[in-house]
C-alpha positions as a Python dict, from the first residue, in 0.01 Angstrom:
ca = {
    (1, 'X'): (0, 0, 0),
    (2, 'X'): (135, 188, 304),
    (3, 'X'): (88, -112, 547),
    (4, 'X'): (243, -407, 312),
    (5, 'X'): (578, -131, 353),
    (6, 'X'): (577, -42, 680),
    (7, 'X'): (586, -467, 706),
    (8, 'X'): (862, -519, 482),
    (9, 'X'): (1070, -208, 619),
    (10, 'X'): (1018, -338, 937),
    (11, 'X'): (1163, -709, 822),
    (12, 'X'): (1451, -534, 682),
    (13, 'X'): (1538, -301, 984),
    (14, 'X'): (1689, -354, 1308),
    (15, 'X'): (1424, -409, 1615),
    (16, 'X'): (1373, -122, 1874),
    (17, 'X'): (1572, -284, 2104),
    (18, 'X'): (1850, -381, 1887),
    (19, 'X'): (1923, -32, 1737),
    (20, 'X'): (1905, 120, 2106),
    (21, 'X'): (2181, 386, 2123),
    (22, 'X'): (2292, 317, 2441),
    (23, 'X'): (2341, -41, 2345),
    (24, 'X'): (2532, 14, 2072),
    (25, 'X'): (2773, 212, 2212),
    (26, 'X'): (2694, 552, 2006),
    (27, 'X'): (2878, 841, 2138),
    (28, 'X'): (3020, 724, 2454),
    (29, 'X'): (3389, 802, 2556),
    (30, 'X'): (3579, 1106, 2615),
    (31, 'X'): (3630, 1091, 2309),
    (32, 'X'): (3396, 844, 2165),
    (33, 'X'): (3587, 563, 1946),
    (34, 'X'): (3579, 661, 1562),
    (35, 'X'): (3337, 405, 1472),
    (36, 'X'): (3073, 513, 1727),
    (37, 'X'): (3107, 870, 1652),
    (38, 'X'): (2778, 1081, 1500),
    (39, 'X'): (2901, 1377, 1321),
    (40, 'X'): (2693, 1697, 1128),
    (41, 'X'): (2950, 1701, 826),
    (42, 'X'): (2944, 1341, 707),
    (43, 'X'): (2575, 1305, 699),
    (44, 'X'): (2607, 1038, 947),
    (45, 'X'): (2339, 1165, 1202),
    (46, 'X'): (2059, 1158, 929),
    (47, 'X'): (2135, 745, 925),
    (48, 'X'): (1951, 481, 1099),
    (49, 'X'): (2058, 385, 1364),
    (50, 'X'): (2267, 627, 1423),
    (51, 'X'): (1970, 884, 1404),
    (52, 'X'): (1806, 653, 1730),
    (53, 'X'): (2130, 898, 1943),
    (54, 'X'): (2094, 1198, 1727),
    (55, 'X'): (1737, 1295, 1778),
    (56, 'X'): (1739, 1315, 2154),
    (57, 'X'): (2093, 1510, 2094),
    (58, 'X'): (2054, 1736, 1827),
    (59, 'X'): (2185, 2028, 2026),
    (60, 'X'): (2526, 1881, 1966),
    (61, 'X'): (2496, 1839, 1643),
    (62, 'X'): (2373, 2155, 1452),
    (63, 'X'): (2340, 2567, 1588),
    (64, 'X'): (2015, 2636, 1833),
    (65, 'X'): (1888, 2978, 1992),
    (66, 'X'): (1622, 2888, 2289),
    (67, 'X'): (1294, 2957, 2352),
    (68, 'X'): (1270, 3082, 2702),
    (69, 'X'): (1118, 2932, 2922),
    (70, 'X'): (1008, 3247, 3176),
    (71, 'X'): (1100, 3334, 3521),
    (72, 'X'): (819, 3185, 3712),
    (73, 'X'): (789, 2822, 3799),
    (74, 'X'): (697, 2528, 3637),
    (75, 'X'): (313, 2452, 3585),
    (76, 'X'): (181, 2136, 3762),
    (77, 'X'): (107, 1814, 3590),
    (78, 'X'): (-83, 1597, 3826),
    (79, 'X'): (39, 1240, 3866),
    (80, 'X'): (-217, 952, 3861),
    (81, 'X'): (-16, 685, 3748),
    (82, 'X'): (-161, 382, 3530),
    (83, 'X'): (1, 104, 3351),
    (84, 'X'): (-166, 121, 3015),
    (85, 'X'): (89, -110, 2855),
    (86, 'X'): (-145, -388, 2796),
    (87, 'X'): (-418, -179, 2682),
    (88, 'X'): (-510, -359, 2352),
    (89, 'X'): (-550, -282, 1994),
    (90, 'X'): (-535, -442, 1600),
    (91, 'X'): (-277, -251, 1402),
    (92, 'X'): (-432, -178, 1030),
    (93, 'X'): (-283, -491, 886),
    (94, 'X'): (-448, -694, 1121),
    (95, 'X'): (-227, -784, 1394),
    (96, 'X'): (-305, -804, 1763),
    (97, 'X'): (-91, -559, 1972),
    (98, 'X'): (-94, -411, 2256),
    (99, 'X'): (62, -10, 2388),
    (100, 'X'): (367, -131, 2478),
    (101, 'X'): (417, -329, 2171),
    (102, 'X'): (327, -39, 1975),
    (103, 'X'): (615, 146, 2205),
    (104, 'X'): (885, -85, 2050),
    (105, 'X'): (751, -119, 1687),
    (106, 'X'): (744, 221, 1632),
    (107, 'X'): (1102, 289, 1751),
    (108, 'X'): (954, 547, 2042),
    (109, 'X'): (1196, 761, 2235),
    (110, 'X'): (971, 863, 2492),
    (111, 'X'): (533, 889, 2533),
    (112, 'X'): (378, 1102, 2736),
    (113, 'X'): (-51, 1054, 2825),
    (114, 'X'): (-259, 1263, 2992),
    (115, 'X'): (-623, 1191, 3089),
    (116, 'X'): (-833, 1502, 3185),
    (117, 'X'): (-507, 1684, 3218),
    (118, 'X'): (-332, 1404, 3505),
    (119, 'X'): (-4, 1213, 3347),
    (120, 'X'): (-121, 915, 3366),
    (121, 'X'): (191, 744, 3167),
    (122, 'X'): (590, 857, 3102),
    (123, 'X'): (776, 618, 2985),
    (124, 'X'): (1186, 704, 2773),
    (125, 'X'): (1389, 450, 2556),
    (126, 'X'): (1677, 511, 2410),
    (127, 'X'): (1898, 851, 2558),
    (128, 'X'): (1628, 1032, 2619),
    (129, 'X'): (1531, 1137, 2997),
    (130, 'X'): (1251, 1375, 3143),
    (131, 'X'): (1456, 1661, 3098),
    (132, 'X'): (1649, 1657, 2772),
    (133, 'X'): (1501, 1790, 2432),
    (134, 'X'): (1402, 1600, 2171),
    (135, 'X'): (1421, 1764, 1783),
    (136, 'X'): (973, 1787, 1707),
    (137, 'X'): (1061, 1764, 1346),
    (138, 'X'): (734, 1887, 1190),
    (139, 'X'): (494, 1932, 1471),
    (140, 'X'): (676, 2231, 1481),
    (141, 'X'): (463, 2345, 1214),
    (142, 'X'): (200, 2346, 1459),
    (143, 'X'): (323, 2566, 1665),
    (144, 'X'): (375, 2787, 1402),
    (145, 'X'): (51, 2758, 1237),
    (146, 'X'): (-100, 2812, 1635),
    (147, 'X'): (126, 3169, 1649),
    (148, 'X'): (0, 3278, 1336),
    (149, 'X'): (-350, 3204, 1438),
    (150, 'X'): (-309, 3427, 1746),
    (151, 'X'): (-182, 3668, 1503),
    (152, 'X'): (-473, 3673, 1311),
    (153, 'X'): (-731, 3693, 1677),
    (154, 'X'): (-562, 3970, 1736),
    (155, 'X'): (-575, 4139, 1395),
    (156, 'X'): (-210, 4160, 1282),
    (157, 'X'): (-244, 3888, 981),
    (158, 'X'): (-491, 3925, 729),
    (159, 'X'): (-565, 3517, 643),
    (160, 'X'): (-713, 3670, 322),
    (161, 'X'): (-394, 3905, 259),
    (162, 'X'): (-162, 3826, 25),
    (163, 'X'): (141, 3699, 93),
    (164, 'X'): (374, 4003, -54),
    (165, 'X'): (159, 4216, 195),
    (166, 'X'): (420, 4107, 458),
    (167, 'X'): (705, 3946, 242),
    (168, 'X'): (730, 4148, -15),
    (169, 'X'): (1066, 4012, -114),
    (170, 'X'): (861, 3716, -160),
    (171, 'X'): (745, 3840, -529),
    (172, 'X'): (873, 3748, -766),
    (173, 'X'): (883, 3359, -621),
    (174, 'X'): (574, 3128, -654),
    (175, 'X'): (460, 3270, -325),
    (176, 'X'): (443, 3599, -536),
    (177, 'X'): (51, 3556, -577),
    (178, 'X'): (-50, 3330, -292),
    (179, 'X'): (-282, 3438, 18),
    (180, 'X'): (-174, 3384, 342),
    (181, 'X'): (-471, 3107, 429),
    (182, 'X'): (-300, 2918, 157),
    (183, 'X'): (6, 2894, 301),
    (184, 'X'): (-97, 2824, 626),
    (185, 'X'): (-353, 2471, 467),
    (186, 'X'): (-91, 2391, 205),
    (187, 'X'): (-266, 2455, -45),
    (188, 'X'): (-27, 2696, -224),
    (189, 'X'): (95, 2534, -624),
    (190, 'X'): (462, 2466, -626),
    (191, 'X'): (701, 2308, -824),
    (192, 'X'): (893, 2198, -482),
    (193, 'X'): (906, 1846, -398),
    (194, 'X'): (891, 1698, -83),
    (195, 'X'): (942, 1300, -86),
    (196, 'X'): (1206, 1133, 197),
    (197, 'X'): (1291, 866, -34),
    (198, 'X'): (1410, 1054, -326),
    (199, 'X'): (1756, 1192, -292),
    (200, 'X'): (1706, 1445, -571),
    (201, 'X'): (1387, 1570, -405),
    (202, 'X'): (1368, 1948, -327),
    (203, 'X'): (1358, 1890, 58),
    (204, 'X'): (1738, 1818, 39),
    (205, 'X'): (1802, 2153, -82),
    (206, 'X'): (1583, 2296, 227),
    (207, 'X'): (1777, 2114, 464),
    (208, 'X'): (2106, 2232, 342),
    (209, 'X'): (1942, 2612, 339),
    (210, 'X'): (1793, 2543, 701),
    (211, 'X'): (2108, 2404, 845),
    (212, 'X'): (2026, 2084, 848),
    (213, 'X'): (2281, 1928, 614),
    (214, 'X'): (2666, 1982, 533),
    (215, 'X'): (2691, 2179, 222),
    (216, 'X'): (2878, 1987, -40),
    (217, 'X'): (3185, 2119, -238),
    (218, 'X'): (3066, 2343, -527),
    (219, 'X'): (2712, 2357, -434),
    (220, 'X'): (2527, 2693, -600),
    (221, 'X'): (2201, 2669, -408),
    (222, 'X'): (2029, 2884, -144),
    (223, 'X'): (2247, 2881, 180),
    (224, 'X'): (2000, 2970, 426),
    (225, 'X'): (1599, 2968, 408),
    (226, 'X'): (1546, 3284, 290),
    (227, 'X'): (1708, 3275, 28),
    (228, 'X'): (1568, 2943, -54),
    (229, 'X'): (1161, 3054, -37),
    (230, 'X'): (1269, 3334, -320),
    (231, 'X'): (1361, 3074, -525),
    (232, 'X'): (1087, 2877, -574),
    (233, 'X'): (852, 2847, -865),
    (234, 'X'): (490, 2794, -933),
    (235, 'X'): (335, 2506, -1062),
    (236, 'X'): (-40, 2504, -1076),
    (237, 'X'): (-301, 2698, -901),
    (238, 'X'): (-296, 2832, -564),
    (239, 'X'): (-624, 2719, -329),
    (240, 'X'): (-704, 2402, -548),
    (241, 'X'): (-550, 2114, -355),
    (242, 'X'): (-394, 2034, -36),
    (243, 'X'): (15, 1920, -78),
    (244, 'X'): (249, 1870, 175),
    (245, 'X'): (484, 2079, 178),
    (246, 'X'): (764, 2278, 425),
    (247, 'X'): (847, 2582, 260),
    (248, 'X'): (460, 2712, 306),
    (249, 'X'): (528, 2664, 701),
    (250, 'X'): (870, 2887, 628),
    (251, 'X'): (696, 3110, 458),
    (252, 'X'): (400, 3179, 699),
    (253, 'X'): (712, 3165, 1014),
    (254, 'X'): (802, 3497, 804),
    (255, 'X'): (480, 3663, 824),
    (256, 'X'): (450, 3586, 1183),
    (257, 'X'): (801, 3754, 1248),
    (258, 'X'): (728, 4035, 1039),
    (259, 'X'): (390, 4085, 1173),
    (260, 'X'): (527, 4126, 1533),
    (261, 'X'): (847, 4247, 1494),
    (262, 'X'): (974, 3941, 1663),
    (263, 'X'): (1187, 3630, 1623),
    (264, 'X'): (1001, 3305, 1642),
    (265, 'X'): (1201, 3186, 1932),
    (266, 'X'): (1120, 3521, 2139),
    (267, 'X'): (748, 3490, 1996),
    (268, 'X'): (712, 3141, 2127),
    (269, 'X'): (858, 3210, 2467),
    (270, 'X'): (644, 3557, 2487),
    (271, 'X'): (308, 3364, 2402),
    (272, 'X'): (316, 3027, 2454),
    (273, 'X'): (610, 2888, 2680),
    (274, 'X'): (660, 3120, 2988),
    (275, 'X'): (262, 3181, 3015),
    (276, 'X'): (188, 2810, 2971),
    (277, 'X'): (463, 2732, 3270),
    (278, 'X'): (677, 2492, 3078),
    (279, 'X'): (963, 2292, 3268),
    (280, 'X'): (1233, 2342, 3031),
    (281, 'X'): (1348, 2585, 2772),
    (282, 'X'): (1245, 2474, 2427),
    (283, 'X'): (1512, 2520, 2121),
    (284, 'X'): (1532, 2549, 1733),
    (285, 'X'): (1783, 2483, 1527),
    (286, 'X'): (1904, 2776, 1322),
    (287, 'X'): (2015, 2861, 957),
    (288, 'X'): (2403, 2997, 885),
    (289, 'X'): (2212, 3364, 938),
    (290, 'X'): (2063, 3304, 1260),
    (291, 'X'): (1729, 3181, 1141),
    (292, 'X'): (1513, 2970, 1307),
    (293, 'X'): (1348, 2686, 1136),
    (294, 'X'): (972, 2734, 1132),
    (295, 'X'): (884, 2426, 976),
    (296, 'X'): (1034, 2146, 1138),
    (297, 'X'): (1359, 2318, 1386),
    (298, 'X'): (1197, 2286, 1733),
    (299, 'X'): (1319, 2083, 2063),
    (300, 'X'): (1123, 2057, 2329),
    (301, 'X'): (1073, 1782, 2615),
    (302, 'X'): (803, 1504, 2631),
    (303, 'X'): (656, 1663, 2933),
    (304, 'X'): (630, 2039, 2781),
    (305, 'X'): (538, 1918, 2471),
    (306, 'X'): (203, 1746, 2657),
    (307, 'X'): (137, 2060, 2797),
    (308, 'X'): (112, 2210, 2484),
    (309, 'X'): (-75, 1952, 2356),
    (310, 'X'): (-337, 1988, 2715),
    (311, 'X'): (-328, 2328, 2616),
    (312, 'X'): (-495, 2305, 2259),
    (313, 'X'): (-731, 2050, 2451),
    (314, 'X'): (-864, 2304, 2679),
    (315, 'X'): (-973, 2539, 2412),
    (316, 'X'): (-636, 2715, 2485),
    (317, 'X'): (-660, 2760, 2837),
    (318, 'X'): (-395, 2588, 3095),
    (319, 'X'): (-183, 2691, 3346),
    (320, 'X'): (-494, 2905, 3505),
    (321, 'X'): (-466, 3127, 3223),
    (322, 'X'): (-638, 3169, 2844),
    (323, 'X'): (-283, 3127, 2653),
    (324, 'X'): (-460, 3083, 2321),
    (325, 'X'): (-804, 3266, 2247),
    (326, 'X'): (-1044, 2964, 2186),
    (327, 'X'): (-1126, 3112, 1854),
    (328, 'X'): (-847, 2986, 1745),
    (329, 'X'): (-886, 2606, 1862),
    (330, 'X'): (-1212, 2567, 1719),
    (331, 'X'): (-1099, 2719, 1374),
    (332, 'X'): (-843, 2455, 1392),
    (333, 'X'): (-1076, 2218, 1522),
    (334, 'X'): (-1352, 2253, 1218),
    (335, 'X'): (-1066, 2188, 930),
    (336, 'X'): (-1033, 2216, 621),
    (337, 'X'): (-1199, 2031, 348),
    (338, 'X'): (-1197, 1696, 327),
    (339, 'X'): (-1253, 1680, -50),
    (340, 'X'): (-919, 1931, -117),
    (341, 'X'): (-703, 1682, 144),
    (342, 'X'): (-830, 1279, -8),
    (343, 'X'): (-583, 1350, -361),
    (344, 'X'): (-305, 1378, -145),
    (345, 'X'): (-368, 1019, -103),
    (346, 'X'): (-307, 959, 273),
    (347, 'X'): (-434, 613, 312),
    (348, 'X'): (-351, 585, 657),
    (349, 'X'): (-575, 867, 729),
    (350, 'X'): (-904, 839, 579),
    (351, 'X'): (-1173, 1108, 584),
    (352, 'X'): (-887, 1371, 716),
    (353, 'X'): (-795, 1753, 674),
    (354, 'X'): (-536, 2003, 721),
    (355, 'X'): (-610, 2325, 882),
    (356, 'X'): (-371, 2616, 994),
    (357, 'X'): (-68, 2407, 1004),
    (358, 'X'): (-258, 2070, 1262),
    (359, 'X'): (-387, 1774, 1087),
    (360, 'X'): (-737, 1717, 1167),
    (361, 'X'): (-845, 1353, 1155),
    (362, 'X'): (-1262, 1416, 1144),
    (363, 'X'): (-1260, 1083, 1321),
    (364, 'X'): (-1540, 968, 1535),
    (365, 'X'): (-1341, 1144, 1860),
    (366, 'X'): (-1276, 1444, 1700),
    (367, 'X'): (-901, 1429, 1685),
    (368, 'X'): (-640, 1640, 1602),
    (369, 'X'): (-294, 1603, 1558),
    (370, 'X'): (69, 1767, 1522),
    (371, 'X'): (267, 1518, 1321),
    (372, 'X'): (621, 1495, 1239),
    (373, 'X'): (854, 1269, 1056),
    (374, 'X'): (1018, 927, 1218),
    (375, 'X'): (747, 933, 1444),
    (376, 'X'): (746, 1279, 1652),
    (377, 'X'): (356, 1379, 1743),
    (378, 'X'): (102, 1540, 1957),
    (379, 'X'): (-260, 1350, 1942),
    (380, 'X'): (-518, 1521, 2122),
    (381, 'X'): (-873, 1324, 2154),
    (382, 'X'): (-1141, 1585, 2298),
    (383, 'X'): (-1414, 1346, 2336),
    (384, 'X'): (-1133, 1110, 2565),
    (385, 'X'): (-1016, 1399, 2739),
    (386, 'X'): (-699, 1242, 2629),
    (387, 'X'): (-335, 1399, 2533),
    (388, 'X'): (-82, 1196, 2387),
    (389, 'X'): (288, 1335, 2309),
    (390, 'X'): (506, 1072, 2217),
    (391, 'X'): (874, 1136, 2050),
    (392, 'X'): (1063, 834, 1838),
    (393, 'X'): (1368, 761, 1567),
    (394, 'X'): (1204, 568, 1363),
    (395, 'X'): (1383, 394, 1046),
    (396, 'X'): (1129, 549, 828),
    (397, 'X'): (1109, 933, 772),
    (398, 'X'): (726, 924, 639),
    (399, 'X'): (399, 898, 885),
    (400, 'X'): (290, 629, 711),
    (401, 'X'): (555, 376, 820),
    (402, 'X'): (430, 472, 1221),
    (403, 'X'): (21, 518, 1183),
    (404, 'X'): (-71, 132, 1103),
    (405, 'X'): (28, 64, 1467),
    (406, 'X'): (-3, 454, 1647),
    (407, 'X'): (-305, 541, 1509),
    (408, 'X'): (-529, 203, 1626),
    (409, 'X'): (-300, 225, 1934),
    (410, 'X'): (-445, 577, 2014),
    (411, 'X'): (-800, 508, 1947),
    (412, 'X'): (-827, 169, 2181),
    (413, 'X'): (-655, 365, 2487),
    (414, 'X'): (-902, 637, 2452),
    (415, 'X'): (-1229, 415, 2470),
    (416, 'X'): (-1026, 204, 2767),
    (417, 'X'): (-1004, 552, 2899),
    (418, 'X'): (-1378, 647, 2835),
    (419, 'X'): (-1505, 306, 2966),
    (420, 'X'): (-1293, 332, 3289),
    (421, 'X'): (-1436, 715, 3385),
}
């Protein structure tokens, strides 16, 4: 069960506050001693705890191109402060808890909570701070996903196209017969594999093509993601069954660059970030070509990141502007089916779907969510008027270590909310 190991990895883990980065001295010098150095080539950044420094840092670590964030100022995010820390909940194991305990259990870098669209809570652990970037892991996939649907509004993606329409390198790979609204629901049939714990797992070889791991002495695979999608094979059918997996976010990051004749980073910044008046520049981390990584390369701060988030709340309007047609909200918003998601067997989220790159929970609020690994998310509750963006290193890559105590966490703050008016 999910729960009985998110108990015994926490037993066998150092606490939140006893893996803090500052405390332990990570990186701090000029230069830092040799046993508190984080490096890119050894590996060593992808450790716990050492990953607790290297996820609010990541800039430092690997190559990034921004995401600009426009000429005009920053949009306003009202302040109405409340201390929601002993807001109460019972994680899925049973035990009582409250928001701030679910702060430290899930190894949280930084939350961010907005209640009909006022910040209502910021808090940062760790080296994080207001205006630093912190890697999104995979809820960059839903900004991705939330391009390509803007693509498709506007008519320059076919969802029913095939892939090759717009990749056309892309044949001969198990992409070769795939539709685009496969790719962007996962529900493409590939041989790739995509599990954390297994270090012969495909997703190594993606990080080393995406830039995100050292590239070991006599290594033959793909170098940079490209290369890496036209390698992969086909197992099964296409459209039968949701499975997670990154390369179908790569692969639909290709279509949207193809079908506007721009990079992601200058997409993101044309559409999304300058319009939606965001505080910082955001970032991706690039291949060895210059690439950006679609499916899991973005940095962003907490605050712009809830913006983003208020942004998908409001039907895609914020910053006194429609940023993102509301077509495209509420085709995220209906998901996908149910039925195709349950074999995937995510316990943790009963009753759930994945649409156009967002996870939609069907869930008595209506929520959706942008979800990334050790704990990086966007959780947006429509019937709570309620945004949460919260950013974390935990010790566990999967979702499944962080939802027993999140997840609960979310749902209690957003009836406090709704029974406070």
């Amino acid at each position: 069960m999910d729960v009985r190991r998110s108990r015994r990895q926490r037993a066998q883990n150092p606490t939140a506050a006893e893996s803090d980065p500052k405390e332990l001295g990570w990186m701090q010098g000029f230069p830092p001693p040799q046993d508190k150095r984080i490096t890119f080539h050894d590996g060593s950044f992808r450790s716990f705890p050492e990953l607790r420094w290297a996820w609010s840092n990541i800039r430092q670590l690997v190559p990034t191109v921004n995401v600009w964030r426009g000429a005009g100022p920053a949009s306003v995010l009202p302040r109405e402060d409340h201390d929601i820390g002993a807001s109460a909940s019972v994680t899925m194991d049973g035990r009582p808890q409250t928001f701030a305990r679910m702060l430290e259990d899930s190894y949280a870098d930084g939350i961010a909570v907005l209640h009909r669209g006022k910040l209502i809570y910021e808090r940062y652990f760790g080296t994080l701070k207001p205006h630093k970037p912190h890697i999104a892991m995979s809820v960059t996939k839903s900004f991705t996903g939330t391009l390509a649907g803007m693509l498709i509004a506007e008519g320059k993606i076919d969802p029913q196209a095939p892939v090759i329409d717009y990749v056309p390198e892309l044949k001969a790979s198990a992409f070769g017969d795939a539709r685009v609204h496969e790719v962007m629901d996962m529900t493409t049939g590939l041989k790739y594999t995509e599990v954390y714990t297994d270090k012969n797992s495909d997703v190594w070889g993606l990080r080393r093509a995406n830039g995100m791991a050292p590239i070991p002495a006599g290594y033959e695979g793909a170098t940079n993601i490209f290369d890496f999608l036209c390698a992969q094979q086909k197992q099964g059918e296409h459209g039968k069954a949701f499975a997670y997996k990154t390369v179908n976010t790569d692969v639909l990051a290709f279509i949207v660059r193809r079908a506007s004749g721009m990079t992601l980073s200058d997409l993101l910044s044309e559409r999304i970030w300058a319009p939606m008046g965001a505080e910082e520049d955001a970032h991706y981390h690039v291949d060895r070509i210059g690439t950006e990584s679609g499916g899991g390369g973005l940095s962003t701060t907490l605050r712009d990141l809830a913006r983003f988030g208020e942004t998908i709340r409001n039907h895609g309007r914020f910053n006194g502007r429609q940023i993102v047609p509301s077509s495209v909200i509420e085709d995220i918003a209906r998901g996908g089916d149910p039925e195709t998601f349950k074999p995937a067997g995510y316990t943790t989220l009963p009753g759930a779907s994945y649409r156009n790159q967002w996870w939609v929970t069907h869930n008595a609020h209506g929520a959706s969510m942008a979800r990334g690994v050790h704990g990086q998310g966007i959780y947006i509750d429509p019937k709570a008027e309620m945004v949460i963006a919260r950013y974390a290193s935990h010790h566990a890559a999967g979702n499944a270590a962080n939802d027993p105590v999140t997840l609960p966490a979310y749902m209690a703050l957003a009836k406090d909310l709704m029974a406070g008016g």
